[in-house]
N, C-alpha and C positions, 0 to 999 in steps of 0.2 A: 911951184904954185903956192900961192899963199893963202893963209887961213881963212875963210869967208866965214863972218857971224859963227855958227855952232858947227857946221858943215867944215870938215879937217879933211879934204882930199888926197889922197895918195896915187903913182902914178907908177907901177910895178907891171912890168913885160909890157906894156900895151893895154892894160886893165885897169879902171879907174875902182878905188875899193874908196866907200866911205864908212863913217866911222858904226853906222847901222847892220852892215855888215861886214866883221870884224876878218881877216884872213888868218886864224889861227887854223891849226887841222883841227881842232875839239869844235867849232864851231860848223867846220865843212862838217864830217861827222856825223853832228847834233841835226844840219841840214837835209842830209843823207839821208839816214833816218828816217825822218820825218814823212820826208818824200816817198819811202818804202812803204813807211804805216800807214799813208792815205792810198796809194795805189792796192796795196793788200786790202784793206775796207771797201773796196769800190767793187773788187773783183773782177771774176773776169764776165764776158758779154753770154748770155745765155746762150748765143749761137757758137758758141766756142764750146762753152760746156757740152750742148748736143753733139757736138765734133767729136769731142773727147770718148765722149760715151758710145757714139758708132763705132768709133776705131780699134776701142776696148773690148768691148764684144764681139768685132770680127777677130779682130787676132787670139782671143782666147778661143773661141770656135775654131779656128784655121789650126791654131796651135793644137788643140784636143784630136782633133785628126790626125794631124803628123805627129804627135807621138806616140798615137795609139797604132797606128800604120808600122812605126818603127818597132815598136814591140812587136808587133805583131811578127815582121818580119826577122827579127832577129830571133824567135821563139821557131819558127820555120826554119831559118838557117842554120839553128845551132842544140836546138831541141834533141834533134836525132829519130825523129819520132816519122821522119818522111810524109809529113802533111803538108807541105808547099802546095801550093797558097791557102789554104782556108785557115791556117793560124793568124796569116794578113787580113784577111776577106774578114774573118768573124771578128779581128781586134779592128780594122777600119768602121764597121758597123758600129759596135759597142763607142767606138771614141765619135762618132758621128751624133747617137744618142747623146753622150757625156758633154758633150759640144751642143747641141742644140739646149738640152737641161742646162747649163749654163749661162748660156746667154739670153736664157727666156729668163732667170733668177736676176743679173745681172740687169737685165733691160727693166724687171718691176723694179728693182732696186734702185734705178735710176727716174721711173715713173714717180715715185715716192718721193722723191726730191724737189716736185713739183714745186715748190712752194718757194726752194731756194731763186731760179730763172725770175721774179720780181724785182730782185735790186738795182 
């Protein structure tokens, strides 16, 4: 192909590159980038965020039981103290509390962000 006016075409793999956009890697890169920082500014959709924040709240609730359940259980098993189950029982309660104060702290903490879901 030959040179048209200012327009210098190139013809690499199947890819037509003109001279505006140059095929160095510093330039894909530079492109790259770019493309990151305006996706990162945009953010992401507020129904995503509300997604986020349910899922985070159950799993630290669900998590605070089971590991309080597991202490629990192991303080029963291994304790020596012959209390099975109310070392489970009273540590499932207490982690059920610890879990619920949790995610009601968590869920205002994410009310509070109210302001962010406008963009």
């Amino acid at each position: 192909m030959a040179p048209v006016g200012s327009d210098w075409r190139h013809v690499k793999q199947g890819i037509i590159l003109t001279d505006d956009q140059p095929s160095e890697p510093e330039s894909l890169d530079a492109r790259i980038a770019a493309a990151k920082a305006a996706q990162a500014r945009s953010g992401a959709s507020a129904e995503t965020r509300s997604e986020n924040a349910g899922w985070a709240i159950g799993i630290e609730f669900v998590g605070a039981v089971l590991v309080s359940g597991f202490i629990g259980w192991l303080i029963d098993r291994y304790a020596g103290w012959h209390s099975s189950p109310w070392g489970m029982i009273i540590l499932l309660v207490l982690g059920f509390a610890a879990g619920t104060r949790r995610a009601m702290q968590t869920s205002a903490q994410f009310d509070a962000d109210v302001g962010d879901d406008k963009k």
